[in-house]
mmCIF file as Biopython writes it, N, C-alpha, C and O atoms, coordinates in Angstrom:
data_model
#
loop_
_atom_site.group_PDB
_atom_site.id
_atom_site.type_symbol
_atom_site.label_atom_id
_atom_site.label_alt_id
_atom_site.label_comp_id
_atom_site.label_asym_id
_atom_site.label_entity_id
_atom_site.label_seq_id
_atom_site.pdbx_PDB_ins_code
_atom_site.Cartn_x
_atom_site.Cartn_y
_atom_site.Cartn_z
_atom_site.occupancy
_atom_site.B_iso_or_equiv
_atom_site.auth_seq_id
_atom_site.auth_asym_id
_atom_site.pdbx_PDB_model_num
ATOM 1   N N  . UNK A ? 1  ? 0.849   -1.170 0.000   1.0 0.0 1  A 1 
ATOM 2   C CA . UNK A ? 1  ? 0.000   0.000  0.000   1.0 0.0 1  A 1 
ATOM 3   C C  . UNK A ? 1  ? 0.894   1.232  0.000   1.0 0.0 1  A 1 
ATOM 4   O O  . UNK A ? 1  ? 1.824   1.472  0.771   1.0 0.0 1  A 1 
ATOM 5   N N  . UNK A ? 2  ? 0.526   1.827  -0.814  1.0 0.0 2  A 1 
ATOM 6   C CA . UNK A ? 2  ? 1.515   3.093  -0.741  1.0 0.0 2  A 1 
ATOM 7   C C  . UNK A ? 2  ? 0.923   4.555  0.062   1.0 0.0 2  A 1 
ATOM 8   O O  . UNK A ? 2  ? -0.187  5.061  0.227   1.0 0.0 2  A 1 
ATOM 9   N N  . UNK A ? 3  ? 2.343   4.901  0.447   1.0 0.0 3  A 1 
ATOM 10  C CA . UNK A ? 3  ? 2.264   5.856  1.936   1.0 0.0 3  A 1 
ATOM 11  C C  . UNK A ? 3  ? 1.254   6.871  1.436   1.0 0.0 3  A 1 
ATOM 12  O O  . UNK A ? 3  ? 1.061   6.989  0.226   1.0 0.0 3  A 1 
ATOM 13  N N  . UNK A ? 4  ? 0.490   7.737  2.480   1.0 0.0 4  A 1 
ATOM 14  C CA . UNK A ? 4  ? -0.550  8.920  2.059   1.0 0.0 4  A 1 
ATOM 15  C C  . UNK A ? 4  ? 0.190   10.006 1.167   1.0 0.0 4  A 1 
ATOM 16  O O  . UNK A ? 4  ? -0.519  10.206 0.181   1.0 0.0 4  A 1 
ATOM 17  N N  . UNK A ? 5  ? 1.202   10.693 1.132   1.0 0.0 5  A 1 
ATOM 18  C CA . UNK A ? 5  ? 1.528   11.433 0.435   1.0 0.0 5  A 1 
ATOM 19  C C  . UNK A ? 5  ? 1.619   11.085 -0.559  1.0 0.0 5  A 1 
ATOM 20  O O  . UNK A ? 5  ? 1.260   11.879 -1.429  1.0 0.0 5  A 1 
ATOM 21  N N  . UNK A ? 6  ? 2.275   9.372  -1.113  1.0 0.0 6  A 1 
ATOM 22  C CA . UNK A ? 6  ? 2.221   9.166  -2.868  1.0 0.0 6  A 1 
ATOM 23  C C  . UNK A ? 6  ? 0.878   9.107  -3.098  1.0 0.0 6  A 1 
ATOM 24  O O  . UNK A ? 6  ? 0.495   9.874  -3.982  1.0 0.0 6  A 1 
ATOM 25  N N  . UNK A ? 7  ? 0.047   8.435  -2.577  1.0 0.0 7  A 1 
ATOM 26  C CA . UNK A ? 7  ? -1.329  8.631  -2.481  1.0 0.0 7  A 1 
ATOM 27  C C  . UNK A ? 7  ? -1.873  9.667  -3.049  1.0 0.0 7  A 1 
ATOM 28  O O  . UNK A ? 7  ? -2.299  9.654  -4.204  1.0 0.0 7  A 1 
ATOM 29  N N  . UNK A ? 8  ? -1.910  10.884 -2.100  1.0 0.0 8  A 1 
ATOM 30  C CA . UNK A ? 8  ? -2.166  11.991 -2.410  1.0 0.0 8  A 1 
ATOM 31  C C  . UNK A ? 8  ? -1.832  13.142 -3.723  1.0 0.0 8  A 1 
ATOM 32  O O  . UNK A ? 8  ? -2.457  14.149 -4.056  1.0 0.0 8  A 1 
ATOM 33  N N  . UNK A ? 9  ? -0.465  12.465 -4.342  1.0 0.0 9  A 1 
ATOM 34  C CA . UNK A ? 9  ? 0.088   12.435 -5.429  1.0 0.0 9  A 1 
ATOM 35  C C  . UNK A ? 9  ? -0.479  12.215 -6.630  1.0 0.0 9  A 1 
ATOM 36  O O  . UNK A ? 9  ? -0.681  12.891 -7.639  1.0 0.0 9  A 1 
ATOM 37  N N  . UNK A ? 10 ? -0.760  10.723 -6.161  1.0 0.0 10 A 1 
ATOM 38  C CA . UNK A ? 10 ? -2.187  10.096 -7.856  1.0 0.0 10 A 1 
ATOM 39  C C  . UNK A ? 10 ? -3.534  10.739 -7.681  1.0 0.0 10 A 1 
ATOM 40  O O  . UNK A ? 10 ? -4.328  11.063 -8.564  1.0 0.0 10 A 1 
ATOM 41  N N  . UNK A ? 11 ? -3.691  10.917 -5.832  1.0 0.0 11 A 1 
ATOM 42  C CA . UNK A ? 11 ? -5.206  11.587 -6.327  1.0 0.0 11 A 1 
ATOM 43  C C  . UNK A ? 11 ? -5.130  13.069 -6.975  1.0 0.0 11 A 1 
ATOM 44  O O  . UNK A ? 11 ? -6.021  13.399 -7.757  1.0 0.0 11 A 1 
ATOM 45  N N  . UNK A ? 12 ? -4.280  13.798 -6.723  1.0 0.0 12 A 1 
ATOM 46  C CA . UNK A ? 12 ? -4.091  15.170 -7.691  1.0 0.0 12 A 1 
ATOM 47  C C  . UNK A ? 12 ? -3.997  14.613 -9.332  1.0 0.0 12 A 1 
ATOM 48  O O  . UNK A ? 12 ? -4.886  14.586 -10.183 1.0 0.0 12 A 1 
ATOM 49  N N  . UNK A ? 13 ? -3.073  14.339 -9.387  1.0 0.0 13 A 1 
ATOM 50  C CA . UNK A ? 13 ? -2.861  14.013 -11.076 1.0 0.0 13 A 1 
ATOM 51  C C  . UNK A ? 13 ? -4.065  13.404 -11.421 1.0 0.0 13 A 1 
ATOM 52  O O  . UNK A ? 13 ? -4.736  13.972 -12.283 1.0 0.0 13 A 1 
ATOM 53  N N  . UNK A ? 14 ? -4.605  12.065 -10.788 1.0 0.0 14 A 1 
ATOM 54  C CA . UNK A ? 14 ? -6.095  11.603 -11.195 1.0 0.0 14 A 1 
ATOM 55  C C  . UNK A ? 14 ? -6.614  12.581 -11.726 1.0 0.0 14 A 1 
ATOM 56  O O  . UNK A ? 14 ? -6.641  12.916 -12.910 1.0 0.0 14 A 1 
ATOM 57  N N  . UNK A ? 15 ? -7.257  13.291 -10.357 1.0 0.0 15 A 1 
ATOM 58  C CA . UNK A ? 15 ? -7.914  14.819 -10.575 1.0 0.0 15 A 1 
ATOM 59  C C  . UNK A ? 15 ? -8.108  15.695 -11.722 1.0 0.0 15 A 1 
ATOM 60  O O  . UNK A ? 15 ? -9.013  16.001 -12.498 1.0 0.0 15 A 1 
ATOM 61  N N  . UNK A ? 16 ? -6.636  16.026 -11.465 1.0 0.0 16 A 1 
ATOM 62  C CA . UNK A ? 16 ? -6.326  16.798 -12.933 1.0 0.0 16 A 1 
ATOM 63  C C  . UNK A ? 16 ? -6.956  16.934 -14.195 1.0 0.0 16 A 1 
ATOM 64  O O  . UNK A ? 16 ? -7.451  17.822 -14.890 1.0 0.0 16 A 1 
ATOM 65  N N  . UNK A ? 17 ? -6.624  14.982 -14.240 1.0 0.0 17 A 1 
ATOM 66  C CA . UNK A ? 17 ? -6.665  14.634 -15.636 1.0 0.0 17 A 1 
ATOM 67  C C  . UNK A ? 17 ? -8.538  14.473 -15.815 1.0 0.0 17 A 1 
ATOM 68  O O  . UNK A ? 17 ? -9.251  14.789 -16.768 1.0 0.0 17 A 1 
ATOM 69  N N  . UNK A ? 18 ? -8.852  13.936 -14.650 1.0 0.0 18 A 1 
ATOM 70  C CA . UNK A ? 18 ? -10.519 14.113 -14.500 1.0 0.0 18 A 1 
ATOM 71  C C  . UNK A ? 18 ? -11.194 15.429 -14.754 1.0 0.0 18 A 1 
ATOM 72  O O  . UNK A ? 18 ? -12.125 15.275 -15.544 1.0 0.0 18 A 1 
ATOM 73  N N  . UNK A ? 19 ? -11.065 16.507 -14.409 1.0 0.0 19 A 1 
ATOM 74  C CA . UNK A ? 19 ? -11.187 17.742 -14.828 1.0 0.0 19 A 1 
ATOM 75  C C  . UNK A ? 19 ? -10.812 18.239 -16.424 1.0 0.0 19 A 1 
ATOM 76  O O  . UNK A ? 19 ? -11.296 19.059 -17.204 1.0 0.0 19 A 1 
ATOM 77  N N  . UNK A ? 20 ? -9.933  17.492 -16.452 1.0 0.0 20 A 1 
ATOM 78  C CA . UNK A ? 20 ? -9.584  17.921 -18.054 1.0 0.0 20 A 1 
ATOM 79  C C  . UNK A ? 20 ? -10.374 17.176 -19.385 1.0 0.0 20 A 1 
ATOM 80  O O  . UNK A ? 20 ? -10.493 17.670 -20.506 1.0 0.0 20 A 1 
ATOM 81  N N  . UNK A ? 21 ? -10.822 15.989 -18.978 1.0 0.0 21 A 1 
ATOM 82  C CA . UNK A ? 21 ? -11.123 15.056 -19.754 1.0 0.0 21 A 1 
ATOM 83  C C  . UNK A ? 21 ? -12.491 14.442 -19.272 1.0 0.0 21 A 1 
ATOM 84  O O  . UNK A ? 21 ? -13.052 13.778 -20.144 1.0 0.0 21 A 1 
ATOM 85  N N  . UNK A ? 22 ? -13.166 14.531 -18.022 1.0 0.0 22 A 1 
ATOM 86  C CA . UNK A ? 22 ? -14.114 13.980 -18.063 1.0 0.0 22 A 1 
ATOM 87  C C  . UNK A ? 22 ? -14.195 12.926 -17.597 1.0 0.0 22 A 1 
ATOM 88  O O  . UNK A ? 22 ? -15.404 12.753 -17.441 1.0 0.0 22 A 1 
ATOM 89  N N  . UNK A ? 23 ? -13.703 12.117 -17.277 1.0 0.0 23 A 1 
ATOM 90  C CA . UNK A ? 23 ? -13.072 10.979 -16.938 1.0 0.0 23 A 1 
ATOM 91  C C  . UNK A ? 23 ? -13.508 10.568 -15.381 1.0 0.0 23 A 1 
ATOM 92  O O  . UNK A ? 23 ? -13.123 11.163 -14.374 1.0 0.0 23 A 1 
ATOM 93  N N  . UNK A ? 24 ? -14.573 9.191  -15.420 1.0 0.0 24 A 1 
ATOM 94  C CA . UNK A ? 24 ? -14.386 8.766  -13.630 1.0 0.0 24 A 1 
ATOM 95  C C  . UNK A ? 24 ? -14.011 8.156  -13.158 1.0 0.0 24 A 1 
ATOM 96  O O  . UNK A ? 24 ? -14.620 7.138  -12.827 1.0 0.0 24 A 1 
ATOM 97  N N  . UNK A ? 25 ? -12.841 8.383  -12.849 1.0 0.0 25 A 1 
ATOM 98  C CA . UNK A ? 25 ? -11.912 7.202  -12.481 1.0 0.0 25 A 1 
ATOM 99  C C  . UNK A ? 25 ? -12.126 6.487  -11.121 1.0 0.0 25 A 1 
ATOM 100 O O  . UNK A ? 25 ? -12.582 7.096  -10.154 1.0 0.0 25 A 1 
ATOM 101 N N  . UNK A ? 26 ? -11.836 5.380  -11.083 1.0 0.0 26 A 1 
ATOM 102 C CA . UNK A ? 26 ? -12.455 4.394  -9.838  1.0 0.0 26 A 1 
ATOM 103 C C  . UNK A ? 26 ? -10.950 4.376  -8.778  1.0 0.0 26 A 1 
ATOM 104 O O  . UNK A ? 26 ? -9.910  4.320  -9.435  1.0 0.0 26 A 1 
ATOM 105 N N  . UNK A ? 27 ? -10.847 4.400  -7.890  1.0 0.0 27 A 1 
ATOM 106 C CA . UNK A ? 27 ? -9.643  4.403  -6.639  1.0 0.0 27 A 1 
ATOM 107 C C  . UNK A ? 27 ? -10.449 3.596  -6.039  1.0 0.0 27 A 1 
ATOM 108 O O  . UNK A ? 27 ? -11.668 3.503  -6.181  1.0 0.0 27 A 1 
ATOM 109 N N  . UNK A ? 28 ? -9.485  2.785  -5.101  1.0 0.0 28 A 1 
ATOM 110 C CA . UNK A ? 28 ? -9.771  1.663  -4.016  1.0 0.0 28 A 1 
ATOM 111 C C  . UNK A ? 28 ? -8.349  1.697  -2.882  1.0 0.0 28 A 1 
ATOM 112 O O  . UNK A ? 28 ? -7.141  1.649  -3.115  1.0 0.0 28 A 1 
ATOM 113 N N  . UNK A ? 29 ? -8.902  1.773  -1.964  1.0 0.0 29 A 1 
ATOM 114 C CA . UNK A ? 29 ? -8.196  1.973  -0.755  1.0 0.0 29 A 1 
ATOM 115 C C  . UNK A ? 29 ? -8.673  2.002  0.441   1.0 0.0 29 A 1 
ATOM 116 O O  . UNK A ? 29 ? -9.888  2.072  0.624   1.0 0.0 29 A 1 
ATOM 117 N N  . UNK A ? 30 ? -7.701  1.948  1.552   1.0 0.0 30 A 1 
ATOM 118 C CA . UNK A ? 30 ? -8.334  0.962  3.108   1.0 0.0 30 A 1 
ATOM 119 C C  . UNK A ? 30 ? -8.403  2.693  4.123   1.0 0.0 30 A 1 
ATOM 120 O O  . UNK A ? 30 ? -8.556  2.609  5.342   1.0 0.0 30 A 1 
ATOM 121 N N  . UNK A ? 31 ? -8.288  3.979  3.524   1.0 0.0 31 A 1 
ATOM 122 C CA . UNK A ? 31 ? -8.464  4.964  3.913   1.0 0.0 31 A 1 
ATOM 123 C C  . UNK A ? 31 ? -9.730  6.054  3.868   1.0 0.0 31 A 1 
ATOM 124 O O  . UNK A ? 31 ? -9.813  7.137  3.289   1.0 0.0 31 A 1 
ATOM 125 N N  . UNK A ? 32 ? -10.806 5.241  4.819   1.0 0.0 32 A 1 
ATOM 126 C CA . UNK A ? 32 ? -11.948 6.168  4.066   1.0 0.0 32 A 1 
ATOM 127 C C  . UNK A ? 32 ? -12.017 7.709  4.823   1.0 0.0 32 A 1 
ATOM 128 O O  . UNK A ? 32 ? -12.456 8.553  4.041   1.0 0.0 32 A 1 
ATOM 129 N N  . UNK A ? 33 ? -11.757 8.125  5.859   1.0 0.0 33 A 1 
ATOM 130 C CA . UNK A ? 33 ? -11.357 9.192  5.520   1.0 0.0 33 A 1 
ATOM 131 C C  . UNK A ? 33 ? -10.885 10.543 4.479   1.0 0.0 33 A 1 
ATOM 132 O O  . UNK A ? 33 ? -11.349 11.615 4.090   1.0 0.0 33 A 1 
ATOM 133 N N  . UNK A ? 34 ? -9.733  9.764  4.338   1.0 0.0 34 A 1 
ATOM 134 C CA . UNK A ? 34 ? -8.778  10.452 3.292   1.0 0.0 34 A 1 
ATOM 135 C C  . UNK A ? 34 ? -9.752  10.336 1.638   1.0 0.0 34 A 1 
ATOM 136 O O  . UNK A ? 34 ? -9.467  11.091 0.709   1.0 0.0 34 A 1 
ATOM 137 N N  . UNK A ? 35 ? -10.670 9.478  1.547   1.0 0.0 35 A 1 
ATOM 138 C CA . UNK A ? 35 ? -11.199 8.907  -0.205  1.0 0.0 35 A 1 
ATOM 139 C C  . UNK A ? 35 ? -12.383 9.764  0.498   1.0 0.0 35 A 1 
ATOM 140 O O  . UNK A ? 35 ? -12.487 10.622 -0.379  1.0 0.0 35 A 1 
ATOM 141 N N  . UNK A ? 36 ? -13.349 10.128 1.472   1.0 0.0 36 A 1 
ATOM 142 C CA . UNK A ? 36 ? -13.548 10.854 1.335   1.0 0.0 36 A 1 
ATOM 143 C C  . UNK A ? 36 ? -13.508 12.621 1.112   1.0 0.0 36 A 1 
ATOM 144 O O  . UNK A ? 36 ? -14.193 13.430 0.486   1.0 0.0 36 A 1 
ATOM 145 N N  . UNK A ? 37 ? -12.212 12.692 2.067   1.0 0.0 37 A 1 
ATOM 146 C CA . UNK A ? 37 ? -11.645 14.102 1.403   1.0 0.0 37 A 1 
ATOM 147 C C  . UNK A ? 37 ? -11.377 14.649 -0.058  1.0 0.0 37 A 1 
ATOM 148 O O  . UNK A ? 37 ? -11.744 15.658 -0.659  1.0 0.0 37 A 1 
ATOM 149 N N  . UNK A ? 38 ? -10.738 13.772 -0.314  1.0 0.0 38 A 1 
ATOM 150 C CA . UNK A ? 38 ? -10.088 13.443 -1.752  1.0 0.0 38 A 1 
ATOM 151 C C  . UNK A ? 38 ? -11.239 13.571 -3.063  1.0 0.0 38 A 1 
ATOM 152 O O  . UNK A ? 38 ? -11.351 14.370 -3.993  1.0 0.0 38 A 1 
ATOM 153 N N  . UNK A ? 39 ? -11.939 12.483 -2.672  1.0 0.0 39 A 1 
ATOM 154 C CA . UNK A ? 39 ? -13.386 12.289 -4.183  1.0 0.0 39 A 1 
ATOM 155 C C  . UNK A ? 39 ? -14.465 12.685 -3.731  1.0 0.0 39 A 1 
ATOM 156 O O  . UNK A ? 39 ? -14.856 12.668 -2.564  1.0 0.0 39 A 1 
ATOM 157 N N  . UNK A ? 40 ? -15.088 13.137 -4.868  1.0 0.0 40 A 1 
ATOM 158 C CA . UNK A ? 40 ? -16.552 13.432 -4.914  1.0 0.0 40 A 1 
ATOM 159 C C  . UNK A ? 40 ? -17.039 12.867 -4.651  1.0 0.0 40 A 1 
ATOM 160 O O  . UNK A ? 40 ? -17.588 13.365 -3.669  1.0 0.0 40 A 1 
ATOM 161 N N  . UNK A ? 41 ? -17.532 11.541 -4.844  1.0 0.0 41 A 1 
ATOM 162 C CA . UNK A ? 41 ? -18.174 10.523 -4.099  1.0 0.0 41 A 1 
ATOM 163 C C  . UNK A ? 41 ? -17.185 9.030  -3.409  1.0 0.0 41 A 1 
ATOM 164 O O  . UNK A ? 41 ? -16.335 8.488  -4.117  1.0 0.0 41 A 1 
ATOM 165 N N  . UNK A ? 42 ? -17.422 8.640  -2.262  1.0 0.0 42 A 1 
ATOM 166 C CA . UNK A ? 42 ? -16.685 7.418  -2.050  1.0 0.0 42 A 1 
ATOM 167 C C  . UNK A ? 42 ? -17.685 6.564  -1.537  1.0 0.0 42 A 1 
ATOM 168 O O  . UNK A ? 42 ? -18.646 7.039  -0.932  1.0 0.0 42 A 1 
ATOM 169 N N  . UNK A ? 43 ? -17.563 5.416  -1.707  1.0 0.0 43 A 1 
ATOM 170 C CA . UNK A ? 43 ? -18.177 4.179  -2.154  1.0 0.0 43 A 1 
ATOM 171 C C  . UNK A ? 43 ? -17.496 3.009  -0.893  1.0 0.0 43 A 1 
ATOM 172 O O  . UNK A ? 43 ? -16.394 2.529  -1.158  1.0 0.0 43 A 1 
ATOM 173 N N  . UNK A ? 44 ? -18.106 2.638  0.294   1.0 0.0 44 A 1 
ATOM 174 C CA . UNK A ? 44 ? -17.583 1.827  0.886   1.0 0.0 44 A 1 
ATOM 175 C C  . UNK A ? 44 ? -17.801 0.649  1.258   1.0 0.0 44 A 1 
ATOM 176 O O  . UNK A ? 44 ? -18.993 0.352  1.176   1.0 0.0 44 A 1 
ATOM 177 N N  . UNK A ? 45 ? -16.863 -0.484 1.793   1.0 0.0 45 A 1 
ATOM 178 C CA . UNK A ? 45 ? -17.124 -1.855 1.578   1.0 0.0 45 A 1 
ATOM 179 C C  . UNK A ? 45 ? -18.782 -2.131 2.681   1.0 0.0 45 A 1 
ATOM 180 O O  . UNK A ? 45 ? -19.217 -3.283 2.678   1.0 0.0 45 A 1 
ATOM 181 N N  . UNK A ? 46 ? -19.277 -1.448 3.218   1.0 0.0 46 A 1 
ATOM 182 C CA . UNK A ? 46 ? -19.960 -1.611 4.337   1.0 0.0 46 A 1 
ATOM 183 C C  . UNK A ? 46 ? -21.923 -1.215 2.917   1.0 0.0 46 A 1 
ATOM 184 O O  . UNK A ? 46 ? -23.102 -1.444 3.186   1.0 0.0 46 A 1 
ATOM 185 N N  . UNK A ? 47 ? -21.583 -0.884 2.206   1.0 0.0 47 A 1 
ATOM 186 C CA . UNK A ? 47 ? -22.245 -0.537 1.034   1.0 0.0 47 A 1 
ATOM 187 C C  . UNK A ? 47 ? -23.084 1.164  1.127   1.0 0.0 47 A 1 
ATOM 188 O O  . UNK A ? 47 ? -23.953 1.717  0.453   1.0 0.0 47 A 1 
ATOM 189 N N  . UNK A ? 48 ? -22.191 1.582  2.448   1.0 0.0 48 A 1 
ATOM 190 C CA . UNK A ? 48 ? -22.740 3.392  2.193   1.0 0.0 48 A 1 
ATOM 191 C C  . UNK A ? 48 ? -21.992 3.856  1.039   1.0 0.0 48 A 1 
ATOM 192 O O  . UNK A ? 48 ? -21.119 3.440  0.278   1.0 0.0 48 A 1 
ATOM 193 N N  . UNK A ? 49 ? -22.700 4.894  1.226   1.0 0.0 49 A 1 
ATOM 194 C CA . UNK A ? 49 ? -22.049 6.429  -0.116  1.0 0.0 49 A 1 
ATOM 195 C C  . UNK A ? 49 ? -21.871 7.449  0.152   1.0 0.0 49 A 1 
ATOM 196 O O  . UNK A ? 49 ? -22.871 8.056  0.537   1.0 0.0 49 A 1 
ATOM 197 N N  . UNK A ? 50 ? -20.887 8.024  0.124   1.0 0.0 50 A 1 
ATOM 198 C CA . UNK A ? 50 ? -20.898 9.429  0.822   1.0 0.0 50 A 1 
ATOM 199 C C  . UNK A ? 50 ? -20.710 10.157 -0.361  1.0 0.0 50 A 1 
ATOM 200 O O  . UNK A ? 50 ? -19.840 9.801  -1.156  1.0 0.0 50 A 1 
ATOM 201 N N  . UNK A ? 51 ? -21.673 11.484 -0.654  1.0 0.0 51 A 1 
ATOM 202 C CA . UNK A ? 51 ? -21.226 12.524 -1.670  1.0 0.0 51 A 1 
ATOM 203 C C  . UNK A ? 51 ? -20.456 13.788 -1.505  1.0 0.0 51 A 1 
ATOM 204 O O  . UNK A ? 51 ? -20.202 14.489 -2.485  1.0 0.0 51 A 1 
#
């Protein structure tokens, strides 16, 4: 699993490129916190949704 800052790394560039293009890209990770900060919507194993 890679540390929060590289993390935080792909979710910018993700981002980016999501903003530029349209694009919804799917992330999976054991940080729901942080996937909720991060994305517009996060999706968790428990089957909530947060927007």
């Amino acid at each position: 699993m890679p540390a929060g800052t590289t993390t935080a790394a792909l979710v910018t560039a993700v981002e980016e490129y999501r903003a530029e293009s349209g694009a919804g890209p799917l992330a999976r990770g054991r940080e729901q916190v942080l996937s909720e900060r991060w994305c517009g919507r996060a999706a968790h194993g428990n089957g909530g949704v947060k927007d």
